[in-house]
Every structure is written in C-alpha cells, then in structure tokens.
C-alpha positions, 0 to 999 in steps of 0.5 A: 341907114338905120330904123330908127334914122327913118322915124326920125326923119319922118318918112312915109309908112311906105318908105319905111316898109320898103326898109323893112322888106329890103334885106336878107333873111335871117333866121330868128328863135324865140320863146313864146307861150304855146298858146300863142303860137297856136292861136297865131298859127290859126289866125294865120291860117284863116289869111292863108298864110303861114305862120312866118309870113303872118308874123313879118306882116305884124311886124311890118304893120306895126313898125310903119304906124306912125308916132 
C-alpha cells in the first residue's frame, strides 16, 4: 500500500503513522542551507534527541495531519 492510497481512503492519523515508522531504513542525502542545519541540530538538541530522529518526527508529524 502506498502513502497516498492511505490518504485517500481516510485513515486515522495513527494508521498513517504506523505506515510511516513500519519499514527499514534507508539512507537519505540532502542539501540544505547550513543554517538550517545548525538550527535544526539545536532545536533537536533542546528535545534531547538527535538530529536524524528530529527530522523523522517532522516528517511523521507532518504526513499524519489531516487534509
């Protein structure tokens, strides 16, 4: 099943966040403004978290909102 086939058949929040976390991992390179980075490493960092584990929960967060 796909993301999107989720949305569309209007599942919970939590149905889609069980989607999200249910995989392996795969690496992932991106490109982003070193400001970012650095303020997103804090902001992790205020949670106690690492900066990975900070950006799968924005992730997750932002993909199980509802439309």
């Amino acid at each position: 099943m796909k993301y999107t086939e989720l949305v569309d058949s209007g599942a919970t929040p939590t149905e889609i966040q069980t989607f999200l976390v249910g995989s392996e991992n795969v690496p992932v390179t991106m490109r982003i403004p070193r400001n970012l980075r650095d303020a997103a490493k804090e902001a992790a960092a205020l949670k106690g978290m690492s900066l990975t584990s900070f950006v799968k929960m924005c992730l997750i967060e932002k993909l199980s909102e509802e439309y």
